[in-house]
Legacy VTK file of the C-alpha trace (Angstrom):
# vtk DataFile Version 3.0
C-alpha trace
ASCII
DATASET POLYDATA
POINTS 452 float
36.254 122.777 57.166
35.368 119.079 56.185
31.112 118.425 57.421
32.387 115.384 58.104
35.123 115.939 60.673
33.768 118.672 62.531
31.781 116.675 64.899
33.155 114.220 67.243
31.397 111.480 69.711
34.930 110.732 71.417
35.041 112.685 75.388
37.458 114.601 76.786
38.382 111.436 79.182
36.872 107.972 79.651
35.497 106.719 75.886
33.700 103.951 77.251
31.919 101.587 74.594
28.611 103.117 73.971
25.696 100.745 74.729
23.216 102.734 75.744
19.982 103.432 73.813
20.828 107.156 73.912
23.358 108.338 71.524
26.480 109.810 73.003
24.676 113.235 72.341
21.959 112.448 73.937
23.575 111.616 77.209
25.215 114.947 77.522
22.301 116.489 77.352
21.091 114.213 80.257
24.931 114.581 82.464
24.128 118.090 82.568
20.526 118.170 83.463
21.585 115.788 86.144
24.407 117.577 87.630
24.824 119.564 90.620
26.489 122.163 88.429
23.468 122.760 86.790
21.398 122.274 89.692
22.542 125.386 91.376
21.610 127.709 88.546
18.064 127.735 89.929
19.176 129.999 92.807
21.628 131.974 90.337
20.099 135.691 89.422
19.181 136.327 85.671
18.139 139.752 85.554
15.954 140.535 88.594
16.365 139.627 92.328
15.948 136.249 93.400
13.067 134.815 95.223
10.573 137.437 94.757
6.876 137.499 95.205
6.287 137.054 91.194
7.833 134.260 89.091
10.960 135.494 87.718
13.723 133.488 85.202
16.643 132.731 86.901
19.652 131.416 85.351
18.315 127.765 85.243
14.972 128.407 83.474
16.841 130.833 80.970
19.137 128.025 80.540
16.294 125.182 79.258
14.515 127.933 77.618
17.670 128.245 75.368
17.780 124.690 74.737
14.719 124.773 73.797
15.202 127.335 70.792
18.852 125.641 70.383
17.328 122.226 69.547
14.878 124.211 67.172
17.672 125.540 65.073
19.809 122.635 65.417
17.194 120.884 63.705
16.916 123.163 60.834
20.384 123.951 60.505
20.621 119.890 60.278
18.358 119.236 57.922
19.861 121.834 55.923
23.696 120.618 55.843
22.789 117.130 55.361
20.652 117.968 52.451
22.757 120.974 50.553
26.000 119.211 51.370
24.513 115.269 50.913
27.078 114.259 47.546
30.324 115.192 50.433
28.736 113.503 53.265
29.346 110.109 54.547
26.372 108.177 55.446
27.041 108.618 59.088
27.621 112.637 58.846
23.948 112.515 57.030
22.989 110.401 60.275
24.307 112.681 63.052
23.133 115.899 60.884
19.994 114.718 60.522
19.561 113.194 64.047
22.366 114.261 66.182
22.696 117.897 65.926
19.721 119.026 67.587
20.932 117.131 70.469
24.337 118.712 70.353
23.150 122.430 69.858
20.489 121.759 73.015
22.937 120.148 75.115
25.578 123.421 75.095
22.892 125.355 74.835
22.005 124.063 78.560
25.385 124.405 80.015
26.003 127.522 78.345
25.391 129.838 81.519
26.923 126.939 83.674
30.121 128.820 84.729
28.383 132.481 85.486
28.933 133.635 89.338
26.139 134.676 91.077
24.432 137.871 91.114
24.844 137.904 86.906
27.524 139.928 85.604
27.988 141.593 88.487
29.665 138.765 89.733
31.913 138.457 87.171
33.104 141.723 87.606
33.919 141.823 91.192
35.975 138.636 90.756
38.133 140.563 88.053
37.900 143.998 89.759
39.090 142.150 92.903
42.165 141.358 91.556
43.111 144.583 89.785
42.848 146.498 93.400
44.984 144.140 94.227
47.484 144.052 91.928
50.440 145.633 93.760
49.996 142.222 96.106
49.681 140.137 93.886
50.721 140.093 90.651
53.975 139.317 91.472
52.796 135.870 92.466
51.692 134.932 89.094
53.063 134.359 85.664
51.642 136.900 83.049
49.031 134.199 81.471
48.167 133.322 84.883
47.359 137.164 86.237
45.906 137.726 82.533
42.834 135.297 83.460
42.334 136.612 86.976
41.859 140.100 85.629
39.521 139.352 82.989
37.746 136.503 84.534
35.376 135.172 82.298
32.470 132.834 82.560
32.266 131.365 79.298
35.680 130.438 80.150
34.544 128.932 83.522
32.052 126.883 81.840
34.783 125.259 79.693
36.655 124.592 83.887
33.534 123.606 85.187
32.504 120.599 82.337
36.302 119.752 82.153
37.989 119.922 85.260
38.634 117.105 87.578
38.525 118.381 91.387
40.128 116.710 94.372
38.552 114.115 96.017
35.849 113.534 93.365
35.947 110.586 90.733
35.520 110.330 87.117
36.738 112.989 84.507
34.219 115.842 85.147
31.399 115.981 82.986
32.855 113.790 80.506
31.089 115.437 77.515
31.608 115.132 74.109
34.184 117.198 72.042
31.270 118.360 70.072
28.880 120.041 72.954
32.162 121.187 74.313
33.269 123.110 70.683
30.069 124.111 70.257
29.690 126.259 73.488
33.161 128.009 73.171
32.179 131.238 71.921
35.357 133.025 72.079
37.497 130.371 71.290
40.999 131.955 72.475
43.216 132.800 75.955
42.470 135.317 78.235
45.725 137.372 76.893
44.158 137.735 73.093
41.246 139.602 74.282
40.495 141.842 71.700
37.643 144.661 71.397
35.928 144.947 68.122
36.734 141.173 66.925
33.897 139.153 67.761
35.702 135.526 68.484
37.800 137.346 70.851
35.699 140.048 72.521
36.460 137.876 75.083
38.028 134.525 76.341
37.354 131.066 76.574
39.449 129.013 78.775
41.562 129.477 81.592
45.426 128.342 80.886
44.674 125.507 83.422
42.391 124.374 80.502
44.754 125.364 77.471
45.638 121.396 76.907
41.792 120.319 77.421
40.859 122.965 74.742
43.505 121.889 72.192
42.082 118.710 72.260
38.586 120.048 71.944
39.554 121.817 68.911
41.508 118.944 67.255
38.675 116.897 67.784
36.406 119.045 65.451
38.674 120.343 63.484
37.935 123.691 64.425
40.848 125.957 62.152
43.397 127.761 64.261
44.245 131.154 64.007
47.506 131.809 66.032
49.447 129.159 67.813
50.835 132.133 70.302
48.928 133.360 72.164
46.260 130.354 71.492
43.063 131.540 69.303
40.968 129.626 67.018
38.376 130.660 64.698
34.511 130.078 65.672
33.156 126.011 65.527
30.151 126.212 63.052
27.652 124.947 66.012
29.055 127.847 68.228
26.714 130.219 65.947
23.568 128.295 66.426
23.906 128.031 70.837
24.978 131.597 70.481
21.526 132.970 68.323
19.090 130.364 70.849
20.708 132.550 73.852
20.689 136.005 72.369
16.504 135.325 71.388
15.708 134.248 74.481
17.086 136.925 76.504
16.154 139.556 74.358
12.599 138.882 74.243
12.140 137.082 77.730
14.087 140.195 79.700
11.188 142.241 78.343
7.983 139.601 79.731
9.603 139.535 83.277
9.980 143.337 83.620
6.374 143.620 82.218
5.457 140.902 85.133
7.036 143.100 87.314
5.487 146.096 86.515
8.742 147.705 85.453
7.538 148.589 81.867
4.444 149.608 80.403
1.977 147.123 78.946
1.118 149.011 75.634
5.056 149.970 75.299
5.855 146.016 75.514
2.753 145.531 73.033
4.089 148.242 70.595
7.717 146.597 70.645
6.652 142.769 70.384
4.748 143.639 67.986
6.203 146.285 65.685
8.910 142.924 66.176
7.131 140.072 64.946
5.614 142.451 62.077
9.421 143.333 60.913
10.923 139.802 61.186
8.320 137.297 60.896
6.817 136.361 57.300
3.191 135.795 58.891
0.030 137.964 58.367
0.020 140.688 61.483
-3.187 141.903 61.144
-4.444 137.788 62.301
-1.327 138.312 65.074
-3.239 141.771 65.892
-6.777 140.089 65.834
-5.665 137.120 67.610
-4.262 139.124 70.284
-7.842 141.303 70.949
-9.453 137.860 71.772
-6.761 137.043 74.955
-7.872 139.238 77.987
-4.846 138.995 80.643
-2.703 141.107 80.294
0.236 138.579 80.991
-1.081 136.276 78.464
-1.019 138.764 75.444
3.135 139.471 76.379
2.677 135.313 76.362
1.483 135.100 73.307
3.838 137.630 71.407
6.689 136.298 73.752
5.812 133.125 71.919
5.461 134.685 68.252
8.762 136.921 68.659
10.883 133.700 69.015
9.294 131.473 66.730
9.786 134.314 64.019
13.618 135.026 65.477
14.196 131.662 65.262
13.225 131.077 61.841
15.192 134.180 60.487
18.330 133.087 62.256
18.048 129.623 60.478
18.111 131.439 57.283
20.632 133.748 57.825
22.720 130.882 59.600
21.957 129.136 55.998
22.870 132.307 53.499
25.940 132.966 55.755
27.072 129.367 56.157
29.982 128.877 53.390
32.201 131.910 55.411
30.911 130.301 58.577
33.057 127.417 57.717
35.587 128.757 56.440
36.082 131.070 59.880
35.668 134.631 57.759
32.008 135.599 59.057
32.587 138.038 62.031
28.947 139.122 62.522
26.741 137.559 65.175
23.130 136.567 63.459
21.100 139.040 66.005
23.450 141.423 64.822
22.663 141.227 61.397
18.751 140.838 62.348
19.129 144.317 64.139
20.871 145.655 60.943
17.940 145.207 58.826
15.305 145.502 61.630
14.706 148.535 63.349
12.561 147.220 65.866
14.987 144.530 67.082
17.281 147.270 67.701
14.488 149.452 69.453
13.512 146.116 72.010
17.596 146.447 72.623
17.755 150.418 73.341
14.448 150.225 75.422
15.671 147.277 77.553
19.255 148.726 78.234
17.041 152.111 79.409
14.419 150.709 81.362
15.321 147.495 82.596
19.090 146.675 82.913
19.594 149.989 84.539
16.195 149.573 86.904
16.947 150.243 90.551
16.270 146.657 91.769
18.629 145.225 89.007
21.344 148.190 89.972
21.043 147.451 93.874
21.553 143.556 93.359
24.423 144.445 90.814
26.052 146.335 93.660
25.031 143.781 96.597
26.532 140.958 94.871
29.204 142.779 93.703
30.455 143.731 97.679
29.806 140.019 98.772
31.571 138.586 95.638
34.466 141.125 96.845
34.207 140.797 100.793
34.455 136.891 100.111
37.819 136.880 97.823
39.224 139.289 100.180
38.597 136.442 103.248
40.051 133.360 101.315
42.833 134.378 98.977
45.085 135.855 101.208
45.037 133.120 103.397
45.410 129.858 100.446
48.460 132.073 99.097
49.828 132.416 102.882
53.141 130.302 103.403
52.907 127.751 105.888
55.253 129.897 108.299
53.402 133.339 107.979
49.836 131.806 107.724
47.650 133.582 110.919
45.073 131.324 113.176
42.421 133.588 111.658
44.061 132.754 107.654
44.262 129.259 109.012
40.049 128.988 110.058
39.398 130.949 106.825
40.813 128.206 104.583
39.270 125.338 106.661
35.699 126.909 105.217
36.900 126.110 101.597
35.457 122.614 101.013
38.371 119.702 100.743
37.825 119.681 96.369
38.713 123.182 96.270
41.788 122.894 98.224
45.236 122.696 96.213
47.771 122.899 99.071
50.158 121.239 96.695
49.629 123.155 93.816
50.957 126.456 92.164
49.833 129.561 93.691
47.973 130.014 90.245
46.073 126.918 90.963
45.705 127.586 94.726
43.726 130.605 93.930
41.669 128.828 90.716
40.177 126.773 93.379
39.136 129.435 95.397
37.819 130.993 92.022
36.076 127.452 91.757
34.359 127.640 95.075
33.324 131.242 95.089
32.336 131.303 91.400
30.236 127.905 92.505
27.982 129.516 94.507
24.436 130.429 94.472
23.215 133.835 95.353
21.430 132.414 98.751
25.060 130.582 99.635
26.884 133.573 99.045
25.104 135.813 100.950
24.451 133.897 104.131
28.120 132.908 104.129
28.812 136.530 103.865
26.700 137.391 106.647
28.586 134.624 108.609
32.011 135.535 107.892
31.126 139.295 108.755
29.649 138.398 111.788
26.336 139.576 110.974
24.216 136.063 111.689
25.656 133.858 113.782
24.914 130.285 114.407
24.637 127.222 113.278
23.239 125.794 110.076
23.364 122.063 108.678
LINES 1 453
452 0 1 2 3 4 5 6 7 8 9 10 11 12 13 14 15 16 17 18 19 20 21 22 23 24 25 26 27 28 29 30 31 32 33 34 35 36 37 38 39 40 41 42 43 44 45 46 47 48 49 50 51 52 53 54 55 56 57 58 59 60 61 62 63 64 65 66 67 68 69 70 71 72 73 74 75 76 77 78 79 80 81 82 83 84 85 86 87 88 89 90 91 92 93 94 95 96 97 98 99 100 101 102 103 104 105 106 107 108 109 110 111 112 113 114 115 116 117 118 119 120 121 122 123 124 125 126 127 128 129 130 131 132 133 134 135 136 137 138 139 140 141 142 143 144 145 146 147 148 149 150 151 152 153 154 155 156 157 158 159 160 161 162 163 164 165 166 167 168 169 170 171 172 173 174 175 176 177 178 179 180 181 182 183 184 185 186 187 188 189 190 191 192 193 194 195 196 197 198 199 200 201 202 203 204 205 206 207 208 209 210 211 212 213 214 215 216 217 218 219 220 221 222 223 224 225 226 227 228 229 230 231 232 233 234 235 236 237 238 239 240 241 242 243 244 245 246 247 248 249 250 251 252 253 254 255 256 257 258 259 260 261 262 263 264 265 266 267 268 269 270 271 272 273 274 275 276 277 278 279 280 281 282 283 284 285 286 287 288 289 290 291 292 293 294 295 296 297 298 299 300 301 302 303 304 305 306 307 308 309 310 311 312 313 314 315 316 317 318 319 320 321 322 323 324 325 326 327 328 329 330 331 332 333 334 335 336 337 338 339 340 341 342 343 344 345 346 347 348 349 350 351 352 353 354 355 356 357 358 359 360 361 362 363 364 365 366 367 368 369 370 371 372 373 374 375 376 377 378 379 380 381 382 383 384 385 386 387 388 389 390 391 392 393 394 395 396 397 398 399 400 401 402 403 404 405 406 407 408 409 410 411 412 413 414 415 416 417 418 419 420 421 422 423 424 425 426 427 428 429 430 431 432 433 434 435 436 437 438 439 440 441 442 443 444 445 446 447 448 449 450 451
């Protein structure tokens, strides 16, 4: 891949003439911290139930934690390129390296959660699972692509929907972001129907086939090298490694100080792991990490504190393993994600991984919001989908009131039935736990009344 063609400031839509004081990066960063989109990820679950009597991260404060880290890396992994590579760069690519990655890196770093459902991956999975009970209805209805996407609905994918799409009744093109942010977020850059398990870049998908013609442009854009024209895949974007490392630190590490805040682990285990961590990955002196820790008294503000050290030294590590690895990350032949290949040569990493899967994803309160939002991801599906694919001459009064709750941007009475039930997908997926739940509890009958 040429440095110097695989970043882009033109937007999927409008390219008006820039004359802002931002640069173009800059002002995706801001379009998405602005948006309503983004907005709503305060009231999506993380991890752990949402509100609760202790502060918790929900989607929305993972999300500007990870850009956080992201524009870290980005502006090592910048200062890097434009430096190692400076006799094939252009004076602009040294620019935007030097200047403009960090901003690109943060910026998809923010939006990176932006299509997740509520109730974390539970939500996810009753959208998919909804659709393979119901398969005998309606697959029929759908061309292969189509039903491939429904059953392994994806929310990296829906990100790439979400930042693209344009939706009735509203104005502009979306999001309007950059080709760049939008390259640099697409983790598994292929369709749903080249899933494949054990290859990283397609462990899963990355756009719905409503979005195959937005991502082709996204990928010719940054030159990002294609691997099979049929079914669509591409190989990685270089930036996709950097978003992807900022997310994987932050919930590794951060998973582990809100269960301690909740009481759900041990304070000496979390000690032993953070520790036995930073002592394994970072190149400081432990025994000053050790002494400096003895003077803090709170228990919360020791986790804190090594909270803080884990990702600083996580951080640096993945910038130099980013670096050693970077010729084959160009090139589209590295298939190894850089916390990956942190665990592989630190045990401890892997232990923080083992211990969280144990005692914290599988923790009774996480389990019994997994299965509540699972049902009222399911029980909501089952009220609007039948009734959007009904024809106009077999469509109930009860079908009928169900699709006059779908706001008037998620309607498509004049589309496909594949993009009939994408907006209902749109609209559901949308939704914050809160919204989901009370509408639920409306539609079930078990709170009635009115709300504005």
């Amino acid at each position: 891949m040429d440095l110097n063609k695989i970043y882009s400031a033109s937007r999927l839509g409008y390219n008006a003439p820039n004359q802002d004081h931002r640069t173009v990066f800059q002002r995706d960063f801001d379009r998405i911290i602005f948006s309503s989109s983004f907005r709503r990820l305060q009231n999506k679950t993380q991890v752990f139930p949402l509100p609760g009597s202790v502060f918790v991260h929900n989607r929305l404060t993972h999300s500007l934690e990870v850009a956080s880290v992201g524009r870290s890396l980005g502006t090592l992994a910048g200062e890097f390129i434009a430096e190692a590579y400076k006799p094939s760069l252009t004076p602009e690519s040294i620019e935007f390296y030097k200047y403009n990655l960090y901003n690109v890196v943060a910026a998809a770093a923010l939006c990176h959660d932006i299509g997740n459902p509520a109730f974390g991956h539970s939500g996810e999975d009753a959208i998919a699972s909804y659709f393979v009970k119901n398969s005998t209805f309606l697959s029929a209805q759908f061309e292969p692509g189509e039903w491939d996407d429904f059953l392994n609905f994806e929310g990296n994918a829906n990100a790439i929907r979400i930042l693209t799409q344009q939706q009735t009744g509203k104005s502009g093109g979306s999001f309007n972001l950059t080709t760049s942010t939008l390259a640099a977020i697409a983790k598994y850059p292929c369709e749903s129907s080249a899933k494949k398990k054990g290859v990283l870049h397609r462990k899963k998908f990355g756009f719905f086939r409503s979005e195959t013609a937005a991502f082709e442009e996204i990928a010719r854009n940054t030159c990002m090298i294609r691997e099979s024209q049929s079914p669509v895949i591409y190989k990685r974007h270089p930036f996709v490694w950097l978003v992807e490392a900022a997310d994987d630190i932050c919930y590794t590490i951060i998973d582990l100080e809100d269960a301690h805040r909740l009481s759900i682990i041990e304070h000496t285990a979390c000690i032993d792991l953070l520790v036995n961590l930073i002592a394994c990955v970072g190149k400081g002196d432990i025994n000053r990490t050790k002494d400096q820790l003895t003077k803090i008294g709170d228990k919360n503000e020791k986790i804190g504190f090594l909270r803080a050290k884990s990702i600083h030294a996580l951080t640096m590590r993945s910038t130099e393993l980013y670096k050693e690895n970077f010729e084959k990350i160009l090139t589209g032949e590295h298939d190894r994600s850089i916390m990956d290949m942190i665990g592989d040569e630190c045990k401890a990493l892997k232990d923080i991984v083992e211990f969280s899967i144990r005692f914290i994803y599988n923790h009774r309160s996480v389990v019994e919001i997994e299965n509540a939002g699972y049902n009222v991801m399911s029980e909501l599906l089952s009220h609007f989908i039948p009734p959007v694919l009904a024809s106009p001459e077999a469509i109930t009064k009860s079908q009928d009131k169900a699709v006059k709750l779908i706001p008037e941007q998620f309607r498509y009475n004049e589309g496909t039935n594949y993009e009939k039930v994408m907006g209902v997908l749109d609209y559901v997926s949308g939704m914050t736990d809160n919204y989901a739940t009370d509408l639920y509890r409306k539609i079930k009958g078990i709170e009635i009344g009115m709300t504005v």
